[in-house]
C-alpha distance (Angstrom), angle and dihedral (degrees) to the residues before:
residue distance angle dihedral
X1 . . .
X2 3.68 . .
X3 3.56 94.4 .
X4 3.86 103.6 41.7
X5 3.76 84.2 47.9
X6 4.28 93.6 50.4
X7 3.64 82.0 47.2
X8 3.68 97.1 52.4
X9 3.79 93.8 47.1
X10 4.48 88.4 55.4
X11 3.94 89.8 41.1
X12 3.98 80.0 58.9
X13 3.53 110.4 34.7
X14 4.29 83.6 53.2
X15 3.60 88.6 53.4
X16 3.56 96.2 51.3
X17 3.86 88.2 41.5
X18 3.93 91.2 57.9
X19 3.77 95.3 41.8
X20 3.66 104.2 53.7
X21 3.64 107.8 92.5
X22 3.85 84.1 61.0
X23 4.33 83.7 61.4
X24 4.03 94.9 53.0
X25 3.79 132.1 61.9
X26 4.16 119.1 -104.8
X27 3.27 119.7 -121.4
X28 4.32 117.6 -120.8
X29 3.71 115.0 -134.5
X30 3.85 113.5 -112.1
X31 3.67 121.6 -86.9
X32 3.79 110.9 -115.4
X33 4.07 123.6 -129.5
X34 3.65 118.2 -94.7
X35 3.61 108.2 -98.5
X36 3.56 129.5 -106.4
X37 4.18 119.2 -86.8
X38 3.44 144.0 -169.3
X39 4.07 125.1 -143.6
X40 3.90 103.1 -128.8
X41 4.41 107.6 177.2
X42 3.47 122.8 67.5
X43 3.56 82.7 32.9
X44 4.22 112.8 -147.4
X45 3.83 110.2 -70.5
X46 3.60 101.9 4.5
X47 3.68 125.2 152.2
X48 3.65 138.8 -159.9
X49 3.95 91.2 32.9
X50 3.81 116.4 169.5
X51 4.14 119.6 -97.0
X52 4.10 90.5 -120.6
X53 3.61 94.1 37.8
X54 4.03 116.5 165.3
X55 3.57 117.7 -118.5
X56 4.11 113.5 -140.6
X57 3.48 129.5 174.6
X58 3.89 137.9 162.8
X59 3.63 117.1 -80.7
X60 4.21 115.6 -106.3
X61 3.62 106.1 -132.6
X62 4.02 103.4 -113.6
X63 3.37 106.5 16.5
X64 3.49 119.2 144.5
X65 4.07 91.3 -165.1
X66 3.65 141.5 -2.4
X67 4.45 124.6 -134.2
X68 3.76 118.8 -155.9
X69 3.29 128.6 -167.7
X70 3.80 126.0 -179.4
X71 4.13 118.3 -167.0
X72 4.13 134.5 172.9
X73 3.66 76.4 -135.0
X74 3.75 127.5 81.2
X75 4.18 89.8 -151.6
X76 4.09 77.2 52.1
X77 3.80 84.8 -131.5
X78 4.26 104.2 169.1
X79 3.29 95.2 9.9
X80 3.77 117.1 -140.2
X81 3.81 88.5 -145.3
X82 4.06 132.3 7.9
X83 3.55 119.5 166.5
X84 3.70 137.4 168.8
X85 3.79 148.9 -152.5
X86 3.80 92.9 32.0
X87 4.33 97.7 173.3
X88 4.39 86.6 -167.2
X89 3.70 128.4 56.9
X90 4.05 95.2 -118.8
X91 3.61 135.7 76.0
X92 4.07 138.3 -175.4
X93 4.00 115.8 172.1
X94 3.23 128.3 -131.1
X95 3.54 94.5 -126.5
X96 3.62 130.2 61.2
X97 3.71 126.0 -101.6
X98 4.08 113.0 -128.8
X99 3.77 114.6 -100.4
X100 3.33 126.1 -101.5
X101 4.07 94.3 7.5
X102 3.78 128.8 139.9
X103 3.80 110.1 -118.1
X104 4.25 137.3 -168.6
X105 3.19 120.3 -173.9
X106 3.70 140.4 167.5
X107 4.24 143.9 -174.1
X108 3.59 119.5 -137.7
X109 4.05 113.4 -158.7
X110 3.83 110.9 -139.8
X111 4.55 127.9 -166.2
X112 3.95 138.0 152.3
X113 3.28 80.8 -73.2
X114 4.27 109.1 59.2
X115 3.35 129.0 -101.2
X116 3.76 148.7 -47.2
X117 3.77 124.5 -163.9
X118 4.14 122.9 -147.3
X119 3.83 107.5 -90.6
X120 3.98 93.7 -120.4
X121 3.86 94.8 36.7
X122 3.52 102.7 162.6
X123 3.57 109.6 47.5
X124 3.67 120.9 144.7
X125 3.71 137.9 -135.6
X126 4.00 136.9 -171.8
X127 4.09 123.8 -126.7
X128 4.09 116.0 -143.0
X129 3.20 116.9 -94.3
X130 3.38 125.0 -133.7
X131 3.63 120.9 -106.8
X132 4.14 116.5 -81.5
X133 3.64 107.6 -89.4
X134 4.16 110.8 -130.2
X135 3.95 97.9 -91.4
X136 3.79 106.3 -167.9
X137 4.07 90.6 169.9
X138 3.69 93.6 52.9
X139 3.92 119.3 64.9
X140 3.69 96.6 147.4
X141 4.10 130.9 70.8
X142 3.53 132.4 -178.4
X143 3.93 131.6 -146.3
X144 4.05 121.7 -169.2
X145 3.66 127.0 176.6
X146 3.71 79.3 -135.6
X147 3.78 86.9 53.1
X148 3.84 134.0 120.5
X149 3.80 122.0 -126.3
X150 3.97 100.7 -136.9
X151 3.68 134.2 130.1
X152 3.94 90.7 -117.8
X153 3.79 91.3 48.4
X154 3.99 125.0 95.2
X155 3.50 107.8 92.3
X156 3.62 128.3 120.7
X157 3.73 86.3 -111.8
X158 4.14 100.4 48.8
X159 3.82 100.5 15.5
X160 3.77 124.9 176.1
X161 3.47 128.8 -99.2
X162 3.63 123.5 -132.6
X163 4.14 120.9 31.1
X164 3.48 89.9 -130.6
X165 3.81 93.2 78.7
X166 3.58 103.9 26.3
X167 3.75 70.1 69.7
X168 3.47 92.4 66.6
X169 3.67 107.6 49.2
X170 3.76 97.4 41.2
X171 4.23 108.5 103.9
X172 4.36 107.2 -124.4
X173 4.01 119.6 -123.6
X174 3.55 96.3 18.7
X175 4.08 93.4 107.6
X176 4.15 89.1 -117.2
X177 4.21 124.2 150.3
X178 3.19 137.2 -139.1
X179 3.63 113.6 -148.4
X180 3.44 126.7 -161.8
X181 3.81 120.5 -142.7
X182 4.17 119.7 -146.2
X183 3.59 120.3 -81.7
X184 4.28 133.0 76.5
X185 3.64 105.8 -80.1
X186 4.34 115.5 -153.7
X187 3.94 105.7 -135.2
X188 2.92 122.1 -172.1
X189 4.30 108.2 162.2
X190 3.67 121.7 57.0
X191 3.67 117.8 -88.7
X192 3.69 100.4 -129.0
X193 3.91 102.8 -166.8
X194 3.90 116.6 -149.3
X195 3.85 119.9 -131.5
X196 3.87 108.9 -72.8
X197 3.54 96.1 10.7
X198 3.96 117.5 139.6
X199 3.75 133.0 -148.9
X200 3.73 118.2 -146.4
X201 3.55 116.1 -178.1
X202 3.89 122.0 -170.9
X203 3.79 93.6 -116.1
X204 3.82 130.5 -54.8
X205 3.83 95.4 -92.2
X206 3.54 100.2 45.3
X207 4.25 102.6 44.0
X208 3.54 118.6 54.5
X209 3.77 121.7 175.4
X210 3.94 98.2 -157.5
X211 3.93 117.8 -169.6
X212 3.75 137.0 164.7
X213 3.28 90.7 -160.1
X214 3.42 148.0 -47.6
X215 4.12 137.4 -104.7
X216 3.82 110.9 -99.3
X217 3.81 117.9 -133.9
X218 4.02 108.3 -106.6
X219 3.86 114.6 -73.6
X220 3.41 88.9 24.2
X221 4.00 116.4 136.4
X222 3.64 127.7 -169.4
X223 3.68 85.4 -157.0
X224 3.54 95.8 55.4
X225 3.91 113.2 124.2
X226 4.07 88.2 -119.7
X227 3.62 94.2 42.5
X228 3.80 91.8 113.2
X229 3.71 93.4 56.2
X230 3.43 105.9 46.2
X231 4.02 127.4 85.3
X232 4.39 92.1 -121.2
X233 3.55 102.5 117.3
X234 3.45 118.8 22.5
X235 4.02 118.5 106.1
X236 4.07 101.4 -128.5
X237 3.83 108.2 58.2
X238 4.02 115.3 -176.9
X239 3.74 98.5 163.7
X240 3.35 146.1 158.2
X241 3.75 137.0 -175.8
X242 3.87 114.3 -95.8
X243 3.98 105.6 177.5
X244 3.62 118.7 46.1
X245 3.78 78.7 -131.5
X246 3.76 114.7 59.8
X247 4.15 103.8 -106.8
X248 3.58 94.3 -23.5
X249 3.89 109.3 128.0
X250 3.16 99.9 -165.5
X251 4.02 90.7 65.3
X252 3.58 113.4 91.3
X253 3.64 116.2 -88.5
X254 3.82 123.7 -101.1
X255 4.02 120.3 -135.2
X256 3.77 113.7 -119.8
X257 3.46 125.3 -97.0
X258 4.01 129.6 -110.0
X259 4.02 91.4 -106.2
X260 3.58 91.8 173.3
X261 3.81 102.3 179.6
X262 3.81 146.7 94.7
X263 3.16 146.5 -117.5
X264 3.60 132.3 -153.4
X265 4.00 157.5 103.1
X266 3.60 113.4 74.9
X267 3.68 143.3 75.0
X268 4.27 116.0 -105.5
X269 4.26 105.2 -153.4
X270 3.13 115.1 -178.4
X271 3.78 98.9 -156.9
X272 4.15 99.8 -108.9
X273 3.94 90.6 -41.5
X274 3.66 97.1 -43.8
X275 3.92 93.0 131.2
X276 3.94 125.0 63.4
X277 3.78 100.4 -134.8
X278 3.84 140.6 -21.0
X279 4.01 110.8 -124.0
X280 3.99 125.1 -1.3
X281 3.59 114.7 -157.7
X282 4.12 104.6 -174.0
X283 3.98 117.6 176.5
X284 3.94 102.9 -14.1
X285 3.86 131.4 137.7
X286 3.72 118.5 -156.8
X287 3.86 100.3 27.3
X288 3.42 119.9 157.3
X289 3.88 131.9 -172.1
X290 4.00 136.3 169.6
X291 3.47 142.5 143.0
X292 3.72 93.5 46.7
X293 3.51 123.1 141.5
X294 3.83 116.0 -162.5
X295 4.34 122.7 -168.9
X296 3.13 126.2 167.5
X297 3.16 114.3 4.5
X298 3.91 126.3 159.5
X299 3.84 108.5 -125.0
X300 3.89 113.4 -17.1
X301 3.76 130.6 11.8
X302 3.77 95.9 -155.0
X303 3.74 138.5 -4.6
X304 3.48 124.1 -160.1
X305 4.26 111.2 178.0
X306 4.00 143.3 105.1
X307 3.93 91.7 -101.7
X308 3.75 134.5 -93.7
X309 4.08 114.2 -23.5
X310 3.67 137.5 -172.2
X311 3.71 111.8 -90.8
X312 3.84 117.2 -121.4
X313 3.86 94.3 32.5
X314 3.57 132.2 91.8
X315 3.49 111.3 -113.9
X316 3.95 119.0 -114.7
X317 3.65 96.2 -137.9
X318 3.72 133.4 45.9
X319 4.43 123.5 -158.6
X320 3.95 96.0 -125.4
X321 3.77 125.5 -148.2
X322 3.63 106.2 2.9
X323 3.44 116.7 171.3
X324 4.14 129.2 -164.2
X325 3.46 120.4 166.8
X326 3.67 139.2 157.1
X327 3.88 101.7 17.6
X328 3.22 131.8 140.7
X329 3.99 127.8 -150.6
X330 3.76 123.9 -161.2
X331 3.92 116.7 -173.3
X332 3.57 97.2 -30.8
X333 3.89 103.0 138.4
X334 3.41 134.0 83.7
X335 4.08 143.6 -141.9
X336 3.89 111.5 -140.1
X337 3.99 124.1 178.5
X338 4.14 93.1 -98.7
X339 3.90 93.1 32.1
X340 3.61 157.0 -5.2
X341 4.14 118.8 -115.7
X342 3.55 126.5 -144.8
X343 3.56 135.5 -131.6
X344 3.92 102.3 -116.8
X345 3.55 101.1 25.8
X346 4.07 115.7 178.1
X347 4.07 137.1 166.8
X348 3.92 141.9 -179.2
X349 3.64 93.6 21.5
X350 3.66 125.9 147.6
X351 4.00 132.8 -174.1
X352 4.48 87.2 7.6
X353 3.24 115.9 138.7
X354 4.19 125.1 -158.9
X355 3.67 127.8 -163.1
X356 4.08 155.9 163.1
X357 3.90 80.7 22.2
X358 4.39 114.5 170.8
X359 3.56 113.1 -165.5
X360 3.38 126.3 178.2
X361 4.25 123.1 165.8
X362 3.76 130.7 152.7
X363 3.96 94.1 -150.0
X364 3.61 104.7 3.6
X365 4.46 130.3 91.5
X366 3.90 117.3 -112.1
X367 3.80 104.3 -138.6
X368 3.54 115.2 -4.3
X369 3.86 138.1 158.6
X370 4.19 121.7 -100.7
X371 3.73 117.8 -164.3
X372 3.71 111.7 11.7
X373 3.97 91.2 -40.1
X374 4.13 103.4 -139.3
X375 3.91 109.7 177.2
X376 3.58 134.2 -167.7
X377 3.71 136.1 -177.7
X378 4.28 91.4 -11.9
X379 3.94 131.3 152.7
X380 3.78 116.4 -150.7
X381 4.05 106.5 173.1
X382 3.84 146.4 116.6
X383 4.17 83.0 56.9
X384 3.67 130.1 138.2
X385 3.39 118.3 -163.1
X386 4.17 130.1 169.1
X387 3.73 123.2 -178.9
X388 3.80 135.9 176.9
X389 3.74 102.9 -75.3
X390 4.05 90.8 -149.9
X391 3.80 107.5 75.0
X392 4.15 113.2 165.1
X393 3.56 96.8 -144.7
X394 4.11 108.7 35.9
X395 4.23 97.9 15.4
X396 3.55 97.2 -111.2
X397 3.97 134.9 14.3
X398 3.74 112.6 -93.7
X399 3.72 124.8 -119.2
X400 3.51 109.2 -148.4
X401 4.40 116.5 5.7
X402 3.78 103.5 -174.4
X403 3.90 110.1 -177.2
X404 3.78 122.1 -164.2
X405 4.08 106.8 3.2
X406 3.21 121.9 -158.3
X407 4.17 130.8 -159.0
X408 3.79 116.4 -53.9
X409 3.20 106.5 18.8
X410 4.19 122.9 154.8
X411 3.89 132.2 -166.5
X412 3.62 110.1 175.8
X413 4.01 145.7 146.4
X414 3.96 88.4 33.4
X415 3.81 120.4 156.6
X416 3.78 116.9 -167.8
X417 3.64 148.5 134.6
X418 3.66 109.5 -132.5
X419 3.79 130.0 36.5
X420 4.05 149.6 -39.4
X421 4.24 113.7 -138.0
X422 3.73 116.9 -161.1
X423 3.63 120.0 171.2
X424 4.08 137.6 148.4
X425 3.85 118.4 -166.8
X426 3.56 111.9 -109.3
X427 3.70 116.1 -71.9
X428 4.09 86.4 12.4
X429 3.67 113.0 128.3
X430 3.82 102.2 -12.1
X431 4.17 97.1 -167.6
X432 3.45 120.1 -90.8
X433 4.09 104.6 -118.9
X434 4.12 93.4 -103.9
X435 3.63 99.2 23.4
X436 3.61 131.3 72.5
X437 3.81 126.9 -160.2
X438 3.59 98.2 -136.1
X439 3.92 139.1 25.8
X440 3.30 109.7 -178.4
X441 4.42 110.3 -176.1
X442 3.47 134.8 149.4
X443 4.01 96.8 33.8
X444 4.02 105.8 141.4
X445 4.84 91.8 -173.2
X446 4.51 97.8 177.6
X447 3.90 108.3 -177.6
X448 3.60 100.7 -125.0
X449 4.26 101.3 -160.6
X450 4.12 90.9 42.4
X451 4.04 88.9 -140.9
X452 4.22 102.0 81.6
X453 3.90 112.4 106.2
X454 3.63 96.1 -153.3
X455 3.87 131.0 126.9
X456 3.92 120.1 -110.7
X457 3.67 90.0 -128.9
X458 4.08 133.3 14.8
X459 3.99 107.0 -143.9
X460 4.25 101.7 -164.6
X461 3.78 98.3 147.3
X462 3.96 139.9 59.3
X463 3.87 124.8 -100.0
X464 3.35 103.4 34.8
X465 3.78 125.3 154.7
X466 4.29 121.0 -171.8
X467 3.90 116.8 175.1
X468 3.94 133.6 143.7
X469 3.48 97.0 31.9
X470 3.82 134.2 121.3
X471 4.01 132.9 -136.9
X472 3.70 133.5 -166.8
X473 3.25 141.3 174.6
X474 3.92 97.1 -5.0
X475 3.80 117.3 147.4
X476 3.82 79.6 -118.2
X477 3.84 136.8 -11.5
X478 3.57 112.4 -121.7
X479 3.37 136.8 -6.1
X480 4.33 138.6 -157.3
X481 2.99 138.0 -161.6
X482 3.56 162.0 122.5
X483 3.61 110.7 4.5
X484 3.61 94.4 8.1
X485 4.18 97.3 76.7
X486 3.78 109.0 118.3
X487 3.60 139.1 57.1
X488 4.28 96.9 14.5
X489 3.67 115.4 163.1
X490 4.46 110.2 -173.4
X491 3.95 93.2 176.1
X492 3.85 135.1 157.6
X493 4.04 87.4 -1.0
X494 4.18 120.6 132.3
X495 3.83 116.6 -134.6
X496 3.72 105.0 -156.5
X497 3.84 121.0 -173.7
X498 3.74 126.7 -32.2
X499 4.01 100.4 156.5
X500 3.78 91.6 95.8
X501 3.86 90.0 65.8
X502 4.01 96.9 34.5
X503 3.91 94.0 176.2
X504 3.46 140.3 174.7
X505 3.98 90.1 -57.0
X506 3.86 85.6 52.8
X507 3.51 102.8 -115.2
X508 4.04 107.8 -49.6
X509 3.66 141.8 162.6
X510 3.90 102.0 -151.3
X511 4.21 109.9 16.3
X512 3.57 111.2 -173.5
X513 3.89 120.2 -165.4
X514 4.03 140.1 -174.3
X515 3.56 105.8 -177.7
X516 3.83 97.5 145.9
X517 4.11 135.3 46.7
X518 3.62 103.1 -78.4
X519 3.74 109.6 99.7
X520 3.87 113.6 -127.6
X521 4.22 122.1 -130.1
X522 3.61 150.1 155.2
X523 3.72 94.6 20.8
X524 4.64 103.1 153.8
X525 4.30 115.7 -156.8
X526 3.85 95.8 -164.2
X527 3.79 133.8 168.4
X528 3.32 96.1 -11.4
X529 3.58 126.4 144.9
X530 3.66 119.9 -149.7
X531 3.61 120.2 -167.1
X532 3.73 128.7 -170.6
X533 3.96 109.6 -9.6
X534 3.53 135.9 127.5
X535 3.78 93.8 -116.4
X536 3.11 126.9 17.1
X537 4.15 101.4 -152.8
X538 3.63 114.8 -0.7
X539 3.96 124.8 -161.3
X540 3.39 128.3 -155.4
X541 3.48 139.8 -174.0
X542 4.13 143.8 169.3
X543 4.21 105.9 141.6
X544 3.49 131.1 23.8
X545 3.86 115.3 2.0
X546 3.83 146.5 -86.9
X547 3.35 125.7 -138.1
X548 3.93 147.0 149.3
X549 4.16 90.1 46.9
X550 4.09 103.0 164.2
X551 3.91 114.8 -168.0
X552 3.49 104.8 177.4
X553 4.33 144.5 148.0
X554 4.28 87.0 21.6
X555 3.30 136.7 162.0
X556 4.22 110.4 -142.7
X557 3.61 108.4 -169.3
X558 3.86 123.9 -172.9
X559 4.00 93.6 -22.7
X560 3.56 108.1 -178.4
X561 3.60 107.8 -158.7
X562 4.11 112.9 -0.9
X563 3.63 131.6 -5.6
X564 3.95 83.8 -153.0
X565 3.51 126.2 14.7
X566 3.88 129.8 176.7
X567 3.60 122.4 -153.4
X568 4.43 118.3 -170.2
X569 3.33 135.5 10.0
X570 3.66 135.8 -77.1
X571 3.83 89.6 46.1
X572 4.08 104.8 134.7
X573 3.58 148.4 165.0
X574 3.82 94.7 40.7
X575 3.76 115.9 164.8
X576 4.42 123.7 -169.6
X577 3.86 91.2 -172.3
X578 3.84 125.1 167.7
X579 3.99 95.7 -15.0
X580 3.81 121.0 152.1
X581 3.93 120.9 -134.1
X582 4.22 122.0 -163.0
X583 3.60 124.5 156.9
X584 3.62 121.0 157.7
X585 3.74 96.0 -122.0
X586 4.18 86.0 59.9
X587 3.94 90.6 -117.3
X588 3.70 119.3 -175.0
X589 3.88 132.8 -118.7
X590 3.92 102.5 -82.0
X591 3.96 106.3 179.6
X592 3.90 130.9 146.2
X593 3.71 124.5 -92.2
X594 3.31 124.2 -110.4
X595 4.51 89.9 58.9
X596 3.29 126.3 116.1
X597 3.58 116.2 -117.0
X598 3.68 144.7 -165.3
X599 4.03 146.0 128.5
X600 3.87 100.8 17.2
X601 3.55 118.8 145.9
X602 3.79 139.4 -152.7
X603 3.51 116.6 -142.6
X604 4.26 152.2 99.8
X605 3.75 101.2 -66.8
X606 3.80 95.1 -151.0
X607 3.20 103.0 -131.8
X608 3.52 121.4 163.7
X609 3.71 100.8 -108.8
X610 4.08 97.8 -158.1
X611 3.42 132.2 103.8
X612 3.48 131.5 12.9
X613 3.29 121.9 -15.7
X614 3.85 103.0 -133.8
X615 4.17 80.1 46.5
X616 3.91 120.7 38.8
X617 3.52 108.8 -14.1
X618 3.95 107.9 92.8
X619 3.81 89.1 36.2
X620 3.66 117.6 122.3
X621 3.32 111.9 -100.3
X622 3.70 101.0 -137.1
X623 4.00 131.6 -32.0
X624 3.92 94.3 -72.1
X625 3.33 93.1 51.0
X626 4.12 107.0 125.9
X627 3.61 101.9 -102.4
X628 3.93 103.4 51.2
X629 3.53 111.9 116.0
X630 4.05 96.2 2.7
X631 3.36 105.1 113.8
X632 4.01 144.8 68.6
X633 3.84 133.7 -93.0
X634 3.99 96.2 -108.6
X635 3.77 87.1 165.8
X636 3.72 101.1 -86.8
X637 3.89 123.6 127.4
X638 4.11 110.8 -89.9
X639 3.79 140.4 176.9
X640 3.98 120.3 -141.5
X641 3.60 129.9 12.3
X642 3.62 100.8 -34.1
X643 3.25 143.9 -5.1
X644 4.49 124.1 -60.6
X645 4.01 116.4 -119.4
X646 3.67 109.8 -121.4
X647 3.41 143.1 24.3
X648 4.41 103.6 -48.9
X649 3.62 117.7 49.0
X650 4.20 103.7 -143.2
């Protein structure tokens, strides 16, 4: 009995022993935190957002169910809407959101375990706003960096904040302003600027509109082969459509609109080349802008043009009566592979005018042409402009790069240190007999470094006229060819040392050269004085044919080798008539055959030899000085019996 009762007791005790996790409660395993998130739409800062937008954001990894609440408060005080138990990670309300109203919102994840809110909670968003209701009481709006972008804001009291959407709610061609209160504004849409809206800044140095950028229409790429022409991207937008399809030149072109506004009083900065370009005028008559000041800025400071054009046809439309003055640029160009942009670039204007102009760039062009350029009837003058005179591709950054010029066209009372670029495509522009395309006087362009061996000014188009004007220092003086072969007139101008860069054209003052099939003609050297060069004029030809070259009533000072020097065959018609020669060492005439000479004379000029030299210097020094009365009526004004040698008549 013993042993059948020991036996009993084990068979129990194992039966208990196996059974007891079915007498105690199991344990659950822990519920895990809901996982971190991110809100994804309205993204942070966006504008113009629909009134029934949908919500998204990533999904929290265990969450049971999602809250949002969405406030026009960032302490989400009142909230506008707060909803719960959401099972999916997107959201559109049933009601609509009020236009043009700032919004934050934010999704909190919830599980057994508590609660995990979205890692950028908080974020904000803008609603459209409806379109600007005519508003013939109101002509006047304020901005303030201290502002408020509402509908019901703009007063002088409550004004907005940011340019960019005072833009927005201000009503086009009904004459009203903008106005810009003190401070440094942070853009960071474009300002697209209705039809005859104004800017008014408080003054250059006390308004700033600062921007690192701004947001790029959709489809829009910054790497896109046409980026640098198109309007996307810069912070001032005055533009108007000029194909009646968008960009596609082969749609017929669209006449400008009346813009009828201005522009003007504050400083653009473009935070170290952060922003693409300042202002973008596009397709507008009767724009004005001055007292801008530009730094900075990534590719172009301003633009004023109808918008991108075939090349090799002349344009249907032309921008009338533009108007820039008294701006100043600072480092707002750019050098790309295939080119380098300028700071004020411009095209297809007619009857602008552009003045009291300061540029100053270390890689970028002063004024140059965008699109295909074509000019009529323009005044560029009163400008200074000085660039880096070490450019990799073209030796030194050009001043002013005109392309296709029309009649009447002026550049005067420019001071600069590198160079002038005038050129027509072929067959562009051929001068109207009377009328020249360009008169270029009163330019004073002094090399700064002494070591660049580019011209002073690039002649590549017809009708041109240069007198009065001084150059120094230049690798050489001037320079033509190509399409620039007819109707030249270098008169009155002073040539001053271009030995200590003796180049590939030797050395010269005037280099004239036909290395392509347009035949060259009617080009007049008159009353120059050229002082200190290897050559004096140099000719050049290997295609077509120069003839009718006229060098006559100059002044050759300390020529080293020739004062006129021909170079090919097929060059004819070249007259040396009335010139004076000096040099110290009592050097001859040396000049090519084949030129027809007569009534040059060796001798001391008796010039003045004080004072500048772009001033008093090569003035006569009284009436018996050598070179009253020596030279030839070419057509220019004179006192006495006959015309002065050189560049002053006395």
């Amino acid at each position: 009995m013993k042993v059948q009762t020991k036996t009993l007791f084990f068979s129990l005790l194992l039966l208990c022993t196996v059974s007891a996790s079915c007498d105690k409660e199991e344990t659950p395993e822990p519920v895990p935190e809901a996982g971190e998130f991110n809100l994804t739409a309205p993204t942070d800062k966006s504008t113009g957002v629909s009134v029934t937008p949908a919500f998204t954001w990533d999904e929290s990894s265990d969450a049971s169910s999602y809250a949002l609440v969405i406030s026009t408060s960032s302490d989400f005080v009142n909230p506008f809407i707060d909803v719960n138990e959401l099972t999916a990670n997107t959201y559109t309300p049933s009601i609509l959101l009020a236009t043009g109203t700032r919004y934050f919102w934010k999704v909190t994840a919830f599980n057994a375990n508590g609660a995990k809110i979205a890692t950028n909670a908080g974020i904000s968003f803008r609603t459209q706003a409806t379109a600007p209701v005519p508003s013939p009481n109101i002509s006047k709006y304020y901005v303030s960096p201290d502002g408020e972008d509402n509908p019901d804001k703009g007063t002088i009291a409550n004004p907005f904040k940011t340019l960019a959407y005072a833009a927005s709610r201000v009503p086009a061609s009904e004459g009203d302003t903008i106005y810009l209160k003190p401070g440094t504004y942070v853009e960071t849409e474009p300002a697209v600027i209705p039809l005859g809206v104004s800017v008014i800044g408080s003054g250059e140095l006390t308004t700033t509109l600062s921007s690192s950028g701004v947001k790029l229409r959709s489809g829009i790429s910054p790497t896109a082969n046409n980026y640098k022409l198109w309007y996307d991207g810069s912070l001032i937008q005055l533009v108007s459509p000029h194909r009646t399809v968008f960009r596609n030149n082969n749609s017929s072109a669209i006449a400008p609109a009346n813009g009828n506004q201005t522009i003007s009083g504050f400083t653009i900065d473009g935070n170290n080349k952060s922003l693409k370009a300042g202002v973008w005028v596009e397709n507008r008559d009767n724009v004005t802008m001055h007292h801008v000041t530009f730094k900075n800025l990534a590719q172009r400071g301003a633009v004023f043009g109808p918008g991108d054009k075939d090349f090799y046809v002349y344009p249907e439309f032309y921008m009338k009566n533009t108007l820039i003055h008294d701006c100043t640029f600072i480092n707002s160009g750019k050098d790309l592979a295939d080119e380098t942009l300028g700071n004020l670039c411009i095209a297809q204007l007619e009857n602008a005018e552009i003045y009291n102009i300061n540029i100053t760039d270390n890689q970028g062009y002063g004024i140059k042409f965008i699109y295909d350029g074509y000019f009529k009837n323009i005044k560029i003058h009163d400008c200074t402009i000085t660039l880096n005179e070490s450019d990799a591709k073209w030796g030194e950054d050009i001043a002013i790069e005109l392309w296709n010029l029309g009649p009447g066209n002026e550049v005067y009372n420019i001071q600069c240190n590198t160079w002038l670029s005038l050129v027509n495509h072929p067959e562009k522009f051929a001068s109207p007999n009377g009328t020249e395309n360009m008169k270029v006087y009163h330019v004073s362009i002094i090399d700064k470094d002494g070591v660049s061996g580019k011209e002073a000014v690039e002649i590549g188009a017809p009708g041109i006229e240069i007198y009065n004007s001084y150059f120094q220092d230049k690798g050489f003086g001037i320079a033509i060819w190509d399409m620039g072969r007819k109707n030249i007139t270098i008169r009155n101008n002073i040539f001053y040392n271009t030995t200590v860069k003796s180049n590939w054209t030797g050395g010269v003052a005037v280099y004239i050269d036909n290395s392509r099939e347009w035949k060259f003609s009617n080009i007049n050297i008159d009353n120059n004085v050229f002082d200190t060069h290897n050559y004096g004029v140099r000719i050049k030809n290997s295609n077509a044919g120069i003839e009718g070259v006229h060098v006559r009533n100059n002044a050759f000072l300390d020529i080293v080798l020739m004062e006129l020097a021909l170079d090919g065959n097929n060059i004819t018609d070249i007259v040396l008539n009335s010139n004076l020669k000096f040099n110290i060492t009592a050097l001859p005439w040396a000049f090519s055959a084949g030129i027809s000479e007569s009534s040059n004379v060796l001798g001391d000029p008796g010039f003045n030899r004080t004072g500048d030299r772009w001033d008093t210097y090569y003035k006569p020094l009284s009436g018996s000085s050598y070179v009253i009365d020596k030279g030839i009526d070419v057509g220019i004004d004179f006192n006495g019996a006959a015309p002065d040698i050189g560049r002053f008549e006395f």
